[in-house]
ROFIKE-878802 format. One record per residue: x, y, z of N, C-alpha, C in turn; residue number from 1. Coordinates in Angstrom, 1 decimal. Layout:
BEGIN
n.u,n.v,n.w,ca.u,ca.v,ca.w,c.u,c.v,c.w,i
X,Y,Z,X,Y,Z,X,Y,Z,NUM
...
# end
This chain:
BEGIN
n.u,n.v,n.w,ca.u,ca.v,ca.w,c.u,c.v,c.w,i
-40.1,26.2,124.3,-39.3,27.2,123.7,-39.6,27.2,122.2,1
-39.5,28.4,121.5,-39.7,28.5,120.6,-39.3,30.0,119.9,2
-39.3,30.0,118.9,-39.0,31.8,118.2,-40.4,32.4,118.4,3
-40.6,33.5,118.8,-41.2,34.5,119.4,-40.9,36.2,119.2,4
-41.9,37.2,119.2,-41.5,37.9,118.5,-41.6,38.9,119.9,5
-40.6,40.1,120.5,-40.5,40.7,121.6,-39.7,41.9,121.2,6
-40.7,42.9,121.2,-40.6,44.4,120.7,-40.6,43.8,119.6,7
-39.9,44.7,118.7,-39.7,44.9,116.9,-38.8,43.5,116.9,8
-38.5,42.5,117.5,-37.7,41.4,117.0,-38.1,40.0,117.0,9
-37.1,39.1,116.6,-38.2,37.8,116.7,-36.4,37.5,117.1,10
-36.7,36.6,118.0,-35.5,35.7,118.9,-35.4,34.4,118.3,11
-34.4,33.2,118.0,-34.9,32.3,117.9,-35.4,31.3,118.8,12
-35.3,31.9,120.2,-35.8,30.8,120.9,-36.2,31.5,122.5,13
-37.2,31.6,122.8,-37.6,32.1,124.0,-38.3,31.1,125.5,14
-37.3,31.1,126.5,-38.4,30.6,127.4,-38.7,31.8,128.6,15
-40.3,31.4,129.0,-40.7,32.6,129.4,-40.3,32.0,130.7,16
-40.4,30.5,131.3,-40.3,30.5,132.9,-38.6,30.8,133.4,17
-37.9,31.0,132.0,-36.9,31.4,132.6,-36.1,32.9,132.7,18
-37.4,33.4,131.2,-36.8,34.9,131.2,-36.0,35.3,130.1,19
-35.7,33.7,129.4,-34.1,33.6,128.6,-34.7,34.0,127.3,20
-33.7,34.3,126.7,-33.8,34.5,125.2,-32.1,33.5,124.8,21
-32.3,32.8,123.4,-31.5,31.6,123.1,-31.1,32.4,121.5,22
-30.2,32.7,121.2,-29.6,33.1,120.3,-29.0,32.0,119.6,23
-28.6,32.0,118.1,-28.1,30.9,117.2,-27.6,31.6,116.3,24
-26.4,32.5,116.3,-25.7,33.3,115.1,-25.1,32.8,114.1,25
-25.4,33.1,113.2,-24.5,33.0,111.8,-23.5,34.0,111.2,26
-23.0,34.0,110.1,-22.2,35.2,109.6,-21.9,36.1,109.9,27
-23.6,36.5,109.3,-23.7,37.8,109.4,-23.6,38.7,110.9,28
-23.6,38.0,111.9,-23.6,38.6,113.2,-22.0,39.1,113.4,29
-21.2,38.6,112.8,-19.8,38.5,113.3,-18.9,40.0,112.7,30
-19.7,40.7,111.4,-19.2,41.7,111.2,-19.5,42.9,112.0,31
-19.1,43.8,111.6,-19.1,45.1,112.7,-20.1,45.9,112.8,32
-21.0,45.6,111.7,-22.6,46.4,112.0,-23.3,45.2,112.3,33
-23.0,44.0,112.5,-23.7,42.7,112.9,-23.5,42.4,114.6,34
-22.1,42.9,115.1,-21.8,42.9,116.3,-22.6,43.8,116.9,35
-22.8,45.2,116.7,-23.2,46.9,117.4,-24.5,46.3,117.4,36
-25.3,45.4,116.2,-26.9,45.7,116.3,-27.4,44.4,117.5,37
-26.6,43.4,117.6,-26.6,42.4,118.4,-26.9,43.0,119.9,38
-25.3,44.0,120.1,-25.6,44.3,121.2,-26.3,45.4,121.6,39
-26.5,46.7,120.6,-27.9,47.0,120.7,-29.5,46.2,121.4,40
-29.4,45.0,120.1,-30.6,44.2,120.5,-30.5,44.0,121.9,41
-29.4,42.8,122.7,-29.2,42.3,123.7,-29.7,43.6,124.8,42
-29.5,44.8,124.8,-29.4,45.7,125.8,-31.0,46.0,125.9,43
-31.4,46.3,125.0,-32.9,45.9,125.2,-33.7,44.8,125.3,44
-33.2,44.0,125.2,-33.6,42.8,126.1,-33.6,42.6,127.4,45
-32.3,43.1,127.5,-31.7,43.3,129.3,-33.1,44.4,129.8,46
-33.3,45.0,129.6,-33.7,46.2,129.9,-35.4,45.3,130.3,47
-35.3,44.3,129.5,-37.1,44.0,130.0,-36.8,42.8,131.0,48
-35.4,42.9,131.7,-35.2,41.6,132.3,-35.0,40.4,132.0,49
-34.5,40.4,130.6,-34.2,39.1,130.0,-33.1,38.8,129.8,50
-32.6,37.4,130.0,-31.2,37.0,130.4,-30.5,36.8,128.3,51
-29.9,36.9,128.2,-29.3,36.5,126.7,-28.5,35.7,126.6,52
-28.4,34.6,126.1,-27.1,33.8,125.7,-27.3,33.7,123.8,53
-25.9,33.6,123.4,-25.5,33.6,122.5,-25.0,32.5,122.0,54
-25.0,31.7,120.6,-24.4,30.5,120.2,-24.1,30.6,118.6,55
-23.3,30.5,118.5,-22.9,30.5,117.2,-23.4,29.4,116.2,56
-23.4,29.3,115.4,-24.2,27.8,114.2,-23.2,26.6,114.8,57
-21.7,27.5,114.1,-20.8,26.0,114.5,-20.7,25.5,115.8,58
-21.0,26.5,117.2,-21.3,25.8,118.3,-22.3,24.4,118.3,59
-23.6,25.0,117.5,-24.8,24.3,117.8,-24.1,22.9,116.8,60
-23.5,23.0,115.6,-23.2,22.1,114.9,-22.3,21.1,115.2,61
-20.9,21.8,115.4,-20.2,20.8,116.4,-19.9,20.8,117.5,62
-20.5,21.3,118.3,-20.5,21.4,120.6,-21.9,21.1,120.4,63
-22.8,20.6,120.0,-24.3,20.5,120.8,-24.5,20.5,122.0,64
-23.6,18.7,122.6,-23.6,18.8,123.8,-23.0,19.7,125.0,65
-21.8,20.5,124.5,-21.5,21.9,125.1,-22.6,22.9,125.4,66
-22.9,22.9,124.4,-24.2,23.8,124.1,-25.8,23.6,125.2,67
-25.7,22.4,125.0,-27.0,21.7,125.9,-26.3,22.1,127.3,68
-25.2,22.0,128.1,-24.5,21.7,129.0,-24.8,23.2,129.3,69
-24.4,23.5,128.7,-24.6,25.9,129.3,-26.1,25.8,129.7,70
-26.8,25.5,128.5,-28.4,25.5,128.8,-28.5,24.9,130.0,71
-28.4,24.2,130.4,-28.5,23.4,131.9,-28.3,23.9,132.7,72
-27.1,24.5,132.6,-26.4,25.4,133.6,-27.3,26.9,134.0,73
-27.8,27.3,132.5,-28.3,28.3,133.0,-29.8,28.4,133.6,74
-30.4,27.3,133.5,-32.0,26.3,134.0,-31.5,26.4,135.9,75
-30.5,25.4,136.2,-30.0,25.3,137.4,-29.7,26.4,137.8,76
-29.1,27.7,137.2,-28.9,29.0,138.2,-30.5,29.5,138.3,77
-31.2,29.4,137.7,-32.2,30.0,137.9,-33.6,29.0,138.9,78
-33.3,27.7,138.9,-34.1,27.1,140.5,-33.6,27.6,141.5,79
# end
């Protein structure tokens, strides 16, 4: 996994055997032209068959293991 660039965007983290795209939001996502372009983006993602999950910084900062735990979960729905 890694950031990768699909259509006009660069994801921060892409795996291809799974299809996923891995989001890591900060601030700026959380206002109101930061929400609409998110889910803009996401829907064209959907649209090429890619699954989206979303994580906020302070997720990643203090839930890692939460965080790791979804990732798992979403590995296992897809075997």
């Amino acid at each position: 996994m890694r950031q990768r660039p699909i259509d006009n965007f660069i994801v921060d983290f892409y795996c291809a055997a799974l299809r996923l795209v891995i989001e890591v939001d900060g601030e700026s996502h959380f206002t109101e032209q930061g929400k609409q372009y998110d889910a803009e983006r996401t829907g064209i993602f959907e649209g090429y068959g890619l699954k989206v999950i979303r994580f906020t910084n302070v997720d990643v900062l203090q839930s890692f293991e939460g965080v790791c735990q979804e990732l798992l979960g979403a590995c296992d729905r897809h075997s």
